[in-house]
TORPA-239180 format. One record per residue (C-alpha): x, y, z; residue number from 1. Coordinates in steps of 0.25 Angstrom, whole numbers, plus 5000, padded with zeros to 4 digits. Example, Ala and Ser with C-alpha at 12.3 -4.5 7.8 and 13.67 -1.06 7.14 Angstrom:
<rec east="5049" north="4982" up="5031" nr="1"/>
<rec east="5055" north="4996" up="5029" nr="2"/>
# end
This chain:
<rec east="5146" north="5094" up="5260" nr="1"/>
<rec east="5144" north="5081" up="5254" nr="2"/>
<rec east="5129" north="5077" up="5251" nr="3"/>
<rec east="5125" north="5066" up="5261" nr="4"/>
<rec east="5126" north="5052" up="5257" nr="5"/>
<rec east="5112" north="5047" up="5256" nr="6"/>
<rec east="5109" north="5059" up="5247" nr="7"/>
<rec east="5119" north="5054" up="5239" nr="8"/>
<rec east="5112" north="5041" up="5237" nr="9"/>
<rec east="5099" north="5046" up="5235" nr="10"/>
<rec east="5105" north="5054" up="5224" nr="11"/>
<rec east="5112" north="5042" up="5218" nr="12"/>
<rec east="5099" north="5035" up="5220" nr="13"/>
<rec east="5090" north="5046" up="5213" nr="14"/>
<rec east="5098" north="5046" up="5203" nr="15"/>
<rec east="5099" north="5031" up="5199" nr="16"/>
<rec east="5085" north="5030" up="5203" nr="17"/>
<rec east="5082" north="5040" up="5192" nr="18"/>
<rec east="5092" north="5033" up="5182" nr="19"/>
<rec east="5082" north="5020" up="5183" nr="20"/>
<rec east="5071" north="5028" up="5183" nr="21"/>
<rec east="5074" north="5035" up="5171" nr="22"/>
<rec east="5081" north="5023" up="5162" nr="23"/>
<rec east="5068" north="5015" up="5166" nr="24"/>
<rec east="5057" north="5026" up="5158" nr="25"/>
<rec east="5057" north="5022" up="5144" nr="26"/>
<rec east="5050" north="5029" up="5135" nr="27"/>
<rec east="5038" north="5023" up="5129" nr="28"/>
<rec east="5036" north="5022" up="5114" nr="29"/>
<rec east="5035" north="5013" up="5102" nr="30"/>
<rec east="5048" north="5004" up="5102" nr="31"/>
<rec east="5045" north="4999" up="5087" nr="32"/>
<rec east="5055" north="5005" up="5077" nr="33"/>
<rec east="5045" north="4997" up="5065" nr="34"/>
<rec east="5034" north="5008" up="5073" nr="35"/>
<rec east="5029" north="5021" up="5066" nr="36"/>
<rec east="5031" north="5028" up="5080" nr="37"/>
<rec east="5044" north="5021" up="5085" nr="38"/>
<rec east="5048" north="5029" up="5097" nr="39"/>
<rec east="5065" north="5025" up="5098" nr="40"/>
<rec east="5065" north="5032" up="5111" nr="41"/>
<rec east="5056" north="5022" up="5119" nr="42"/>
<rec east="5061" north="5012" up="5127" nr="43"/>
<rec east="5047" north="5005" up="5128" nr="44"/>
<rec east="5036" north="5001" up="5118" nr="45"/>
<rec east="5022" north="5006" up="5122" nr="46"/>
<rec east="5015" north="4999" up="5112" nr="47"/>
<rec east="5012" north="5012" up="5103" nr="48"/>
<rec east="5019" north="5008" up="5090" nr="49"/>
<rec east="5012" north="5011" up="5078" nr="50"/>
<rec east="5016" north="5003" up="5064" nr="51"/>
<rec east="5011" north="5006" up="5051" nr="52"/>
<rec east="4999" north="5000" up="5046" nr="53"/>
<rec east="4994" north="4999" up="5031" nr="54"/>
<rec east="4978" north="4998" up="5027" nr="55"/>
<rec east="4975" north="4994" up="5014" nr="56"/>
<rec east="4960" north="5000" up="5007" nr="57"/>
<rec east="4955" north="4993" up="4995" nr="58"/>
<rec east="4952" north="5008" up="4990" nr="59"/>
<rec east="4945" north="5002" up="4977" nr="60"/>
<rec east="4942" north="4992" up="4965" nr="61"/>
<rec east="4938" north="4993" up="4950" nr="62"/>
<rec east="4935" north="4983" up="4940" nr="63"/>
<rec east="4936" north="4986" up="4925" nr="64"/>
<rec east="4932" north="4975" up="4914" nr="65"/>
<rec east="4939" north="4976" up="4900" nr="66"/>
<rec east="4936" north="4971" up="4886" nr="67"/>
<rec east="4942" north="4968" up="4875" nr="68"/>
<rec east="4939" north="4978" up="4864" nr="69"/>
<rec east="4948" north="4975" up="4854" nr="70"/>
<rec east="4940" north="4968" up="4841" nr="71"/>
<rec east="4951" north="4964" up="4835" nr="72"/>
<rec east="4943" north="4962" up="4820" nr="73"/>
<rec east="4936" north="4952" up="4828" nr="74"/>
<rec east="4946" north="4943" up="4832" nr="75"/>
<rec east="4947" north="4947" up="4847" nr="76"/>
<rec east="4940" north="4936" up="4857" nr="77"/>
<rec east="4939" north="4946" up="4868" nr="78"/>
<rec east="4933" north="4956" up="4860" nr="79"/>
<rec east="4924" north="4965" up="4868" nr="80"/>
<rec east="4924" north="4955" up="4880" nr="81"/>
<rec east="4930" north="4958" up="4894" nr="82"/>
<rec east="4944" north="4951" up="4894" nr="83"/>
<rec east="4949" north="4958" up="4907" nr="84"/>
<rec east="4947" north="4966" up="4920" nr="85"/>
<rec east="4954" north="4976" up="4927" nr="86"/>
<rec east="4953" north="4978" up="4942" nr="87"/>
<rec east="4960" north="4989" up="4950" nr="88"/>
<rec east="4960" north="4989" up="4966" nr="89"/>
<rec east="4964" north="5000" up="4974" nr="90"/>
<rec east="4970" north="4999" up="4988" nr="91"/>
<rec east="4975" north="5011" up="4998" nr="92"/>
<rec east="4984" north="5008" up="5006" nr="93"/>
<rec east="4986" north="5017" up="5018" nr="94"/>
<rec east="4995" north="5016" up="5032" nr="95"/>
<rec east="4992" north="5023" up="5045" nr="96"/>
<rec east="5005" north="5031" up="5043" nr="97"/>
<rec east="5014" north="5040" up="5035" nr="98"/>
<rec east="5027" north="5032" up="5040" nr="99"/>
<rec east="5019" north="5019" up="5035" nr="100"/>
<rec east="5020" north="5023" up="5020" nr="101"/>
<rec east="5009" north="5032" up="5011" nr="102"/>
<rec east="4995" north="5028" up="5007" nr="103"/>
<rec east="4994" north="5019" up="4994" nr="104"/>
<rec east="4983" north="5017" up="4983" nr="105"/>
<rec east="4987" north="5003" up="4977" nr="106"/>
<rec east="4978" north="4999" up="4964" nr="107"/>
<rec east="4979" north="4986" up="4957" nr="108"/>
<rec east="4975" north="4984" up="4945" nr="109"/>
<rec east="4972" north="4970" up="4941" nr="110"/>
<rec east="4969" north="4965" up="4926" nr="111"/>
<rec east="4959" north="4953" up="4926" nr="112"/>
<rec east="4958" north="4945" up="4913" nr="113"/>
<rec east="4945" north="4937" up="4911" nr="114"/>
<rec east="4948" north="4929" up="4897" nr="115"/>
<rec east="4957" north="4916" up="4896" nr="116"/>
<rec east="4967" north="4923" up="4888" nr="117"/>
<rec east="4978" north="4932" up="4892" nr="118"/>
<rec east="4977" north="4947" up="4886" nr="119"/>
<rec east="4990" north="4958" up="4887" nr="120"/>
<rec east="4985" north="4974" up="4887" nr="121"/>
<rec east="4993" north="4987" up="4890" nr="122"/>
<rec east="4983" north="4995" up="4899" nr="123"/>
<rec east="4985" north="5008" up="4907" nr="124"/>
<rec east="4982" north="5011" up="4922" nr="125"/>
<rec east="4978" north="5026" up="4927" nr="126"/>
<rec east="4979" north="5024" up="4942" nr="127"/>
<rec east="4977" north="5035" up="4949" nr="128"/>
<rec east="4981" north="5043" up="4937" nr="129"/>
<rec east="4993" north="5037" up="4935" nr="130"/>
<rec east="4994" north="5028" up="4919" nr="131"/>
<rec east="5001" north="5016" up="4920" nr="132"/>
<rec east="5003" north="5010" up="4907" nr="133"/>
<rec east="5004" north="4995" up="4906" nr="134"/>
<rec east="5008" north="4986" up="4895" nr="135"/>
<rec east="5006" north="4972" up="4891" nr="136"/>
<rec east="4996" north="4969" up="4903" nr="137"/>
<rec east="4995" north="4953" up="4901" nr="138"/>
<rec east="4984" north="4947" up="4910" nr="139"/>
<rec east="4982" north="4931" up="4909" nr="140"/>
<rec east="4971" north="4924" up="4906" nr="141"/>
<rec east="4959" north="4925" up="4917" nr="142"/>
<rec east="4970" north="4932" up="4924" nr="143"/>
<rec east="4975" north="4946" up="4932" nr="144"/>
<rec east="4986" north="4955" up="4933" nr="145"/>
<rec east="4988" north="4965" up="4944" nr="146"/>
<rec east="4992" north="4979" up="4941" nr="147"/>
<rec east="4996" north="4986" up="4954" nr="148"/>
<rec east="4999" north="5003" up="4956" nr="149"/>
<rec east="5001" north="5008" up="4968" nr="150"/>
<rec east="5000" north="5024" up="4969" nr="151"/>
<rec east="5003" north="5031" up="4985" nr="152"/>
<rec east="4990" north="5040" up="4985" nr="153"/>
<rec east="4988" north="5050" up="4996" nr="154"/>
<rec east="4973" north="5045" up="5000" nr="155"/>
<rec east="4964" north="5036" up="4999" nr="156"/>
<rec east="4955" north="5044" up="4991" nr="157"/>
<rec east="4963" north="5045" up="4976" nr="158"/>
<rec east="4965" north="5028" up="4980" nr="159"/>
<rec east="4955" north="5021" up="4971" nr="160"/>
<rec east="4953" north="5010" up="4959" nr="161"/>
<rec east="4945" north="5023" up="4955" nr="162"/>
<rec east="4957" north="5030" up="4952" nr="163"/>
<rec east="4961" north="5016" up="4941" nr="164"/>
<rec east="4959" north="5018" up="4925" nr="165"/>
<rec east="4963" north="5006" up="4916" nr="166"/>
<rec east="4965" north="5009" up="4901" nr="167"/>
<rec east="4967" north="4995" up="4891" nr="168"/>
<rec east="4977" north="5000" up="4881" nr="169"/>
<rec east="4977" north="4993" up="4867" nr="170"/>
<rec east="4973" north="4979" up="4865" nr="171"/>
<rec east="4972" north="4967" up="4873" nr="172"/>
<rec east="4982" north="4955" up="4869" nr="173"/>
<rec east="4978" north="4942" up="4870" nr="174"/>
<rec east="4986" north="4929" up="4872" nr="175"/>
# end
């Protein structure tokens, strides 16, 4: 026996009815691909993107002062006098997720030179351990020069211009 048929129109019914219903629920999420938590399922943004963000610390800064001390049987202007200056500065830069990148300890070292005449050195850099031989440092007169390491540390902690040693190797040059 053959159902009657208004129950068969309710069924049809029910069942498109269900269809709209079901097509209509989209699941809410973060839409944004550029998103840390980019849900590709949803069908409608919610507003709970997250996005990676970076803080930079000045972690710390040191100033050293140099002299001259090559006598040079007297012939040497600068003999004894400070001709130059030597500043590290130490950023950490961190993000607020792993996906973002790993935390940095940036240090610049910058070479001031306080005389009207450009002088040329070989110097070495411990930073954080690690030598860095450099020669033929020219810096121009009254001028600077930025020497820039970057090292990916784990903490904060072991980030610091603390953690900077400066050697001068040999004799200043002067031109």
């Amino acid at each position: 026996m053959k159902p009657p048929l208004s129950t068969a129109l309710l069924t049809i019914f029910s069942i498109i009815l269900l269809t709209i219903s079901l097509s209509g629920c989209k699941q809410k999420g973060c839409t944004d691909k550029n998103a840390l938590n980019y849900n590709s399922v949803a069908g409608e943004d919610d507003g709970s993107c997250l996005y990676c963000q970076t803080q930079v610390t000045k972690a710390d800064t040191n100033e050293y002062s140099f002299l001259d001390g090559n006598y040079d049987n007297g012939n040497n202007p600068y003999y004894n006098n400070y001709i130059g200056k030597v500043y590290s500065v130490t950023r950490f830069i961190s993000y607020n997720d792993i996906k973002c990148g790993n935390n940095l300890c940036t240090t610049s070292v910058i070479i001031q030179n306080l005389i009207g005449r450009t002088f040329s050195f070989s110097a070495r850099f411990q930073l954080y351990g690690i030598d860095t031989l450099i020669n033929n440092i020219s810096v121009p007169a009254f001028g600077n020069i930025n020497i820039g390491k970057t090292f990916s540390l784990p903490s904060l902690t072991n980030c610091g211009a603390n953690n900077v040693d400066f050697f001068i190797s040999g004799t200043f040059i002067y031109h």
